[in-house]
C-alpha positions in Angstrom: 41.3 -13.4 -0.1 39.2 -10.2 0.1 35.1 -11.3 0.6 34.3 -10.4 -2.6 37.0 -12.5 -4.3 36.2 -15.4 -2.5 32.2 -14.8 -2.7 33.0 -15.2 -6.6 35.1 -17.6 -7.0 33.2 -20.1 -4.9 30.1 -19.5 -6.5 32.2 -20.2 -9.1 32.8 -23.9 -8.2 29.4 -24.8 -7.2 28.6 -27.3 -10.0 32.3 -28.0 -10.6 32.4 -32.1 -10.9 35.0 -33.9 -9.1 36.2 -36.0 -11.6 39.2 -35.1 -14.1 37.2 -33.6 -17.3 39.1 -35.4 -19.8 38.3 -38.9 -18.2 34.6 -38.4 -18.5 34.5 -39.2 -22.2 31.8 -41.2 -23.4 34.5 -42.5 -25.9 36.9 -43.9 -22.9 37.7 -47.5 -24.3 36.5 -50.6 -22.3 39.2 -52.5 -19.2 41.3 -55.6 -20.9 40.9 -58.4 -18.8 43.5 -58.7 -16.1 46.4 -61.5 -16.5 45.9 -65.0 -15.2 48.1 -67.6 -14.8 51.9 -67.4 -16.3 52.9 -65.6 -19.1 55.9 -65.8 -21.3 57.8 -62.8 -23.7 60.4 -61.0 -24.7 59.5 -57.7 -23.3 57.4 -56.7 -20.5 56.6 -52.8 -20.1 55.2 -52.5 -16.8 52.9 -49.4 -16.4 50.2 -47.9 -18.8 50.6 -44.5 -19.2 52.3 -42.7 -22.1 55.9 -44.0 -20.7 54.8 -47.1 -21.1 53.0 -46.7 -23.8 55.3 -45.4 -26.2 57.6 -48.2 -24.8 55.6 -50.8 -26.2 54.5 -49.0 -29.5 58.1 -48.2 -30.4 59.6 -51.9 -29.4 56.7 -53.0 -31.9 58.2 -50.5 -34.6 61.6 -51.3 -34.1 61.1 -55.5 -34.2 57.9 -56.4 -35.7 57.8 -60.0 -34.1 59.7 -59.2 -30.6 56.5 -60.4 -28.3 55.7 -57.5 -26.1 53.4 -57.4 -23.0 52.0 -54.6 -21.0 50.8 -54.4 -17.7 48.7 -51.3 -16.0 47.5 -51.7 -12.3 44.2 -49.7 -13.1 43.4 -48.6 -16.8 45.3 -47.1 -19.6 46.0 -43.8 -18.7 44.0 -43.0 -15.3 47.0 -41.6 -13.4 48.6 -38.7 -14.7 48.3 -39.8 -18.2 44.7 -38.7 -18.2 44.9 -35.9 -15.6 47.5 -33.4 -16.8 47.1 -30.0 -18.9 47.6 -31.6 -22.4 50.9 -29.6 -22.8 53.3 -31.6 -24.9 56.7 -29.8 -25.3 60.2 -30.3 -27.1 62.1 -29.7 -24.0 63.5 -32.8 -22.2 64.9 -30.7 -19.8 62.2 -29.2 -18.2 63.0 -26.0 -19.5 65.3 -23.5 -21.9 66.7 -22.4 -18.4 67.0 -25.9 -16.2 68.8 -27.3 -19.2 71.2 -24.6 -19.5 72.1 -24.8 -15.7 72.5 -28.8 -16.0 74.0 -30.0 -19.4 75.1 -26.7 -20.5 78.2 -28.8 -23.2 75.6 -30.6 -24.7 72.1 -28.8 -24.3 72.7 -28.0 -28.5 72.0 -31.7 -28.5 69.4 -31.7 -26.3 67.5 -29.1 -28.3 67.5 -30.8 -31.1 66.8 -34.6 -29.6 63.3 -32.9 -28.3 62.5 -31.0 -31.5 62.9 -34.5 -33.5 61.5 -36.1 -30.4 58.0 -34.0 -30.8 58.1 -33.9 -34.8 57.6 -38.0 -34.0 54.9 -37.8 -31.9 53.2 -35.6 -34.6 53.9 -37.8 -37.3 52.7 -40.8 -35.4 49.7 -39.1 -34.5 48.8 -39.3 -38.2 50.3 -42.5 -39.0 48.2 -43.9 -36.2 45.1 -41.4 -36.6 45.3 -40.7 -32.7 42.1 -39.0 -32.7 43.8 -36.6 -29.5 42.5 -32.5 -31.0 46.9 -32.0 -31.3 46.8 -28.7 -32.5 50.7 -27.5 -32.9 50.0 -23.9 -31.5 53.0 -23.1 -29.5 53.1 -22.2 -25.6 53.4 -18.5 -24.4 55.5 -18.0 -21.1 54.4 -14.7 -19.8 55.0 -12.1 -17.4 52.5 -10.7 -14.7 55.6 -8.9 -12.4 58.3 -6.6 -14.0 61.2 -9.2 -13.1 59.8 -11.5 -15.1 59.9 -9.4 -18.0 63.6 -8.6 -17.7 63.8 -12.5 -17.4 62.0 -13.8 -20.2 64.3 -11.6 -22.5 67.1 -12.4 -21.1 66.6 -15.8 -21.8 65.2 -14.7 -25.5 69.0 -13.1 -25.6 70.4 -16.2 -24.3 69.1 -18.8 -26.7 69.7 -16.8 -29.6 73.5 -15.7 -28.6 73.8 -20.1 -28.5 71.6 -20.4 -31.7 68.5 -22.1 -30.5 66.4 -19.0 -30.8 64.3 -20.1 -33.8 60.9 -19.9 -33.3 61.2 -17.8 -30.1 59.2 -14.7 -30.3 59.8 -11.8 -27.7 56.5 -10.3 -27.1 55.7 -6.8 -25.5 52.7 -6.2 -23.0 50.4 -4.9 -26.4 52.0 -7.7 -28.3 50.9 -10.6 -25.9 47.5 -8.8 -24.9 46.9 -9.0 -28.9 47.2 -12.6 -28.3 45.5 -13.7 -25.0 44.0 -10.3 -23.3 44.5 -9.9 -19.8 45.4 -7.1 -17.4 48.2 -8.8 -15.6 50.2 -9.9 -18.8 52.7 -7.5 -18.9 55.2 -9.1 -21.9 56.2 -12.8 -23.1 58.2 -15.6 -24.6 56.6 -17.3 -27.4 57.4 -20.6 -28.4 55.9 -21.2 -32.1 56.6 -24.6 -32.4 58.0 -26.0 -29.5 55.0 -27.0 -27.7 51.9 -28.6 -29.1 48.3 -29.1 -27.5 46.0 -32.0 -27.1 43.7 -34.3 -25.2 45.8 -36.0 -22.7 43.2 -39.1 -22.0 42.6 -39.3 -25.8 46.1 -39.4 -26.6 46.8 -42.4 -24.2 43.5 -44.0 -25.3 44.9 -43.5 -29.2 48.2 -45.5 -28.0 46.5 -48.1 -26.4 44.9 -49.2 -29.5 47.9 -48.5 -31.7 49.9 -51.0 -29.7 47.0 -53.5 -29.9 47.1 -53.2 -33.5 50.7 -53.9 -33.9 50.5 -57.2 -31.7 51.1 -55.9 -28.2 48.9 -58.0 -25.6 47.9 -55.4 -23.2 46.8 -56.6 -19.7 44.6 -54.1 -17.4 43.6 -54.2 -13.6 47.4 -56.1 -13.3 49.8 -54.1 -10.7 53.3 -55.9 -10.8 53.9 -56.8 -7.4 57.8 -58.1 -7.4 60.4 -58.5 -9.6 62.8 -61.2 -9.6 65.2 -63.0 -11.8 64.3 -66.2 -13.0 66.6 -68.4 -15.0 68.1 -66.1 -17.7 65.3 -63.4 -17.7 63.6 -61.4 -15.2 59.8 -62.1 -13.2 56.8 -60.6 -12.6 54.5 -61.4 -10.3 50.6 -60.2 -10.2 47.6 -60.4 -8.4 46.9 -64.0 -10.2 49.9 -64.6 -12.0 53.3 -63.6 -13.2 54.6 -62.6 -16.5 58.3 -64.2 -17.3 60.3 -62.0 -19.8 63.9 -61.3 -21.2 63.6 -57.8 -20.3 62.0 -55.5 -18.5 60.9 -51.7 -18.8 59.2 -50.0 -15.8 57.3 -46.9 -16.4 56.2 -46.7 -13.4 56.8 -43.1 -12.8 55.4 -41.4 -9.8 54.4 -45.0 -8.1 56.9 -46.9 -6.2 59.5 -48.6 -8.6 60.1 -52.1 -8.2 63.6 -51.6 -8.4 64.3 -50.4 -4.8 67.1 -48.7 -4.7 65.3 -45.9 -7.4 62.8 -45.3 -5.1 64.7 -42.5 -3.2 65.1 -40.3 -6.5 61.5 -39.1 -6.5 58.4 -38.4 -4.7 55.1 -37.8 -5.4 53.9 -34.5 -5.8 49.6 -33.6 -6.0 48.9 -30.6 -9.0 45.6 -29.3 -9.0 43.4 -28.2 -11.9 40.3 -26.5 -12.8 38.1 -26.4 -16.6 35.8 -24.0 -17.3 32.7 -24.7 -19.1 32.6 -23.7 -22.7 32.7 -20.2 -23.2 30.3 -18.3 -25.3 31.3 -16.2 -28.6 31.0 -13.2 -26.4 33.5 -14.4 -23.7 35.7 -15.7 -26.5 35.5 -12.6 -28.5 36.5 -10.7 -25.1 39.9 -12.4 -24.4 41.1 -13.1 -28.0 43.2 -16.7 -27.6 42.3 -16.9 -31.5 45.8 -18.5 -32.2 45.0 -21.2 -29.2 48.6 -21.3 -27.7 49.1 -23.0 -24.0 50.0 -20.3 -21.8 52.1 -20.2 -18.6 53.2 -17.6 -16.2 56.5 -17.3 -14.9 56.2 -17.1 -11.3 57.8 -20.1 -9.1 54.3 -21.0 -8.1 53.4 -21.0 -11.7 49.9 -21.1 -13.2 49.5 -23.3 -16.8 46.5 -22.8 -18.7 45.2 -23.4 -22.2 41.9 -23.6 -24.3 40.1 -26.9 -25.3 39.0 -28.1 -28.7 35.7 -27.3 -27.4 36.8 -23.9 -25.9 37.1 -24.3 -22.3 39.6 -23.0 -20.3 41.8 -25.5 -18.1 43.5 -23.2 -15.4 45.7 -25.6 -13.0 49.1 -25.4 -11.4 49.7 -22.8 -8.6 49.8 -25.5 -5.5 52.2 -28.7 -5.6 51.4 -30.6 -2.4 54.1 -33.5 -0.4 51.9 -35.6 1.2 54.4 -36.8 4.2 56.4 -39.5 3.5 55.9 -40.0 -0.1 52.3 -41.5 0.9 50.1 -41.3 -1.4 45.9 -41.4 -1.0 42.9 -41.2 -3.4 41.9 -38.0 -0.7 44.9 -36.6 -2.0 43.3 -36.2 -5.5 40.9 -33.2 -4.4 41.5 -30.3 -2.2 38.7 -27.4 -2.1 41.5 -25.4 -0.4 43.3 -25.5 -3.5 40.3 -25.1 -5.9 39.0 -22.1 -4.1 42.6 -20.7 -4.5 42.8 -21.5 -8.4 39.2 -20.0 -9.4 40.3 -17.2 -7.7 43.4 -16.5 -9.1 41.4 -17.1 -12.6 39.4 -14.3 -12.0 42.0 -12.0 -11.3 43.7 -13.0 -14.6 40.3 -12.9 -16.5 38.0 -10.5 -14.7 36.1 -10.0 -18.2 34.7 -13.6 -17.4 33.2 -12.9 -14.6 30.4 -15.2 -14.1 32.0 -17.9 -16.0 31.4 -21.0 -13.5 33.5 -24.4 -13.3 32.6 -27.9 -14.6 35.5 -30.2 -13.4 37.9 -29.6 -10.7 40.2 -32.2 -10.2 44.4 -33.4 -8.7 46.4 -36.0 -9.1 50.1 -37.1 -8.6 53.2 -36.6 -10.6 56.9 -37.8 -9.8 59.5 -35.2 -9.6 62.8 -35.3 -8.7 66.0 -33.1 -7.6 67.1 -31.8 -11.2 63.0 -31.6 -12.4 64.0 -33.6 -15.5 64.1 -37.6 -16.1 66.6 -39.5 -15.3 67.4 -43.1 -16.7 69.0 -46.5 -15.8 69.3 -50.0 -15.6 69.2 -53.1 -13.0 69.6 -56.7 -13.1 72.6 -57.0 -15.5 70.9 -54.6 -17.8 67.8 -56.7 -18.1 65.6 -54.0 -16.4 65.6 -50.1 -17.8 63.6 -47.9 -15.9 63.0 -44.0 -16.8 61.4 -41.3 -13.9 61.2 -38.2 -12.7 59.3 -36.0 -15.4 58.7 -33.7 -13.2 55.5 -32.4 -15.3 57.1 -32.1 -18.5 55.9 -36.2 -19.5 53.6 -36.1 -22.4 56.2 -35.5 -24.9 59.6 -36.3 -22.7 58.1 -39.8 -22.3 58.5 -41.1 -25.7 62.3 -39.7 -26.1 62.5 -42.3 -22.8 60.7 -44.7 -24.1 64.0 -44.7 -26.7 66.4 -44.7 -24.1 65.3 -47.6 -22.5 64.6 -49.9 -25.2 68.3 -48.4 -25.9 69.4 -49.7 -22.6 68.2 -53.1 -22.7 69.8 -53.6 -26.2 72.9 -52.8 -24.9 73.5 -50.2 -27.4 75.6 -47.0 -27.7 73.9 -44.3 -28.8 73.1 -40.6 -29.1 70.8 -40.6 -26.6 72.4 -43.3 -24.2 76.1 -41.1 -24.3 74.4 -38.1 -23.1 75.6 -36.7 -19.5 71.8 -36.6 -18.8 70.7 -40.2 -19.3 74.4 -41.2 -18.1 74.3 -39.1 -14.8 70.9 -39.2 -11.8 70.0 -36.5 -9.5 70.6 -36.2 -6.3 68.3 -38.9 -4.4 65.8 -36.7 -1.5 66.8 -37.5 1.9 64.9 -39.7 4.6 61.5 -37.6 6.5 61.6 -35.8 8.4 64.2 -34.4 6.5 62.7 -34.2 3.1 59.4 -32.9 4.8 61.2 -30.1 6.0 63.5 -29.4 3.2 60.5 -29.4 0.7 58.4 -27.2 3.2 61.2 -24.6 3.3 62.1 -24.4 -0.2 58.3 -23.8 -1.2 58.2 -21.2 1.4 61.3 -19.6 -0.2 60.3 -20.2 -3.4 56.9 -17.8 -2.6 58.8 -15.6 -1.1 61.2 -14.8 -4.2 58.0 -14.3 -6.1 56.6 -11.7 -3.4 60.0 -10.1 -3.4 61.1 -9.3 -7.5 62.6 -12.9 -8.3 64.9 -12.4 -5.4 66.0 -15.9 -4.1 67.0 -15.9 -0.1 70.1 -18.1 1.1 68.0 -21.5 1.0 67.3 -21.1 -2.2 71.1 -20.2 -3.3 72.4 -23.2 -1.5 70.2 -25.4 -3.4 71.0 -23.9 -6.8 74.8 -25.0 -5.6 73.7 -28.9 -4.8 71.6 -28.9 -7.9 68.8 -29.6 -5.7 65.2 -28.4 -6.4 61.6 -29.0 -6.2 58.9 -28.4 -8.9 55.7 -29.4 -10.2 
């Protein structure tokens, strides 16, 4: 980082919070009490972010009297839930191009499962008045490097050769400066509909009280500690309890399942993120952003970014930090290295903002796994379903799992539960220091084929051939 750079985008950061912006809302709902004693239901959903959550809310839709209790080891929607870039897209694949490589046969299907998937999380956004700023804008993948130009229209060609090029918009370098100005954007993908903004926290938050109003008893400050059969149905047991219920969904994500034998398909990965404070009519006026689209660039270490409801800009991505082991820490959640490298990186997208300085600055963890893209399953005779491994993509992928596992513990054939994705898992990640090694490698290749025109080096090939991968 030249002296300059750095000189700017610290100063930058100087009265940047360390606290995730959209958590410090004077709005945030109050803690439930935590559960005491033992508890009886039909359905416990263990884990309250939005995999949870949509759990719970659709059981309730689906069977108005089935008694349904949720447990979160913190609050509603302080993990990821709350932390991430409010990006909530169609794809359930993580990705046009992942789900091509993966379910090629059925990705027609796919397509249109995540459409109908997101056109439901709109319409319960109304029919619940989730007060979350979802503004359906579309997200703009663009190109700062002349390979990634080549790419993004080859993937334009792609999706319209298989038909699933509606709403894809091929967009030259005046065409996407026109809509978000910048002197690195050199062409780009957008996505009309496919990907909708909002306020992560808020959108949680919204949930939360939905499912209260439809009869879900929602239990706060309650980590499930063990699960174990009991009689015909399955056991949890709490800090000062245990819940005892027929079945059992864990959305537990990025923490460590309670069905053991999933734990090897993920690990936890930190992503970093930065928001601006509110920009001015002049700094507005000087990068355009009038049509409010997320934006993303297409490098392998790839930025996201988008504009609030009160016009800031969130700026995150970039870094996606193993912690050894899988071990994850409350340090873990800020890294002034990483900030430093984010603001600057900003700057050099948006020099016409120079000046602009940073109110929040903030990480947390995700799960990902092999194939960047949830996988599904069941335990215990097919009492437990657990979904994982969103790899980033959760906000709107979570409630198309929520369906697959209420699915699952139905025992019912469906369109979702016959696909070769929910029927199929990744490849698990191997024991450290193996999986230390391997992730530190690939990220080193994977910055490399960025530095060298998109080019990927043997590692990278051989990986592509397993189906093995790592992503934020």
């Amino acid at each position: 980082m030249a002296p300059v750079a750095m000189r700017i985008a610290a100063q930058s950061l100087s009265d940047a919070q360390p606290v995730p912006f959209w958590l410090e809302d004077p709005g945030k709902p109050g803690a439930l009490p935590a559960l005491t004693g033992t508890e009886n239901c039909d359905l416990l959903v263990v884990g309250g972010g939005y995999s949870g959550l949509w759990t719970a809310l659709l059981a309730k839709e689906r069977e108005p009297e089935r008694d349904v209790v949720l447990i979160e080891g913190r609050e509603v929607g302080w993990a990821a839930s709350g932390r991430n870039g409010g990006f909530c897209a169609a794809s359930l694949t993580h990705g046009f191009g992942n789900g091509l490589a993966r379910w090629p046969d059925e990705l027609a299907t796919l397509e249109g499962l995540g459409e109908r998937n997101l056109d439901a999380i709109e319409e319960a956004v109304a029919r619940y008045s989730l007060d979350c700023d979802f503004e359906r804008t579309g997200e703009i993948d663009v190109a700062t490097e002349p390979h990634q130009v080549e790419e993004l229209a080859e993937v334009h060609g792609t999706a319209r050769r298989l038909g699933l090029g509606d709403g894809l918009e091929l967009l030259d370098r005046d065409a996407v400066r026109a809509e978000v100005d910048s002197p690195t954007f050199l062409g780009g993908l957008w996505d009309r509909r496919g990907v909708a903004m909002l306020n992560p926290a808020k959108l949680a938050w919204g949930l939360k009280r939905a499912c209260l109003e439809l009869g879900v008893r929602i239990f706060e400050n309650t980590p499930g500690l063990e699960l174990v059969p009991v009689g015909a149905g399955m056991g949890v047991r709490t800090p000062y309890g245990r819940i005892v219920a027929r079945r059992v969904a864990l959305g537990t994500n990025v923490f460590p399942s309670l069905v053991k034998r999933v734990r090897p398909y993920t690990v936890p990965v930190y992503d970093y993120a930065l928001t601006t404070e509110p920009l001015s009519p002049g700094q507005l006026a000087s990068i355009g952003w009038k049509n409010r689209q997320g934006l993303g660039d297409s490098a392998n270490q790839f930025h996201y970014f988008r504009i609030t409801a009160d016009n800031r800009i969130l700026w995150g991505g970039y870094d996606a930090v193993y912690p050894f082991g899988g071990r994850m820490s409350a340090e873990m959640d800020h890294r002034p290295e990483t900030y430093l490298k984010l603001a600057e990186h900003f700057f050099q997208c948006f020099p016409q903002l120079e000046g602009l300085r940073f109110s929040h600055a903030w990480g947390g963890a995700i799960d990902t796994c092999s194939r960047f893209s949830a996988f599904f399953g069941t335990a215990h005779r097919g009492k437990v379903a657990y979904a994982a491994g969103f790899t980033g993509l959760g906000v709107g992928a979570t409630r198309f799992g929520a369906d697959v596992m209420l699915d699952l513990l139905a025992g019912e054939r469906t369109e979702r539960t016959e696909l070769e994705m929910v029927r199929s898992k990744p490849l698990p990640f191997p024991p450290e220091p193996i999986a230390w090694a391997g992730i530190g490698i690939t990220k080193w290749s994977l910055a490399r084929a960025d530095e060298n025109g998109g080019r990927r080096n043997l590692w990278l090939k051989a990986m592509d051939r397993l189906g093995l991968g790592f992503d934020s």
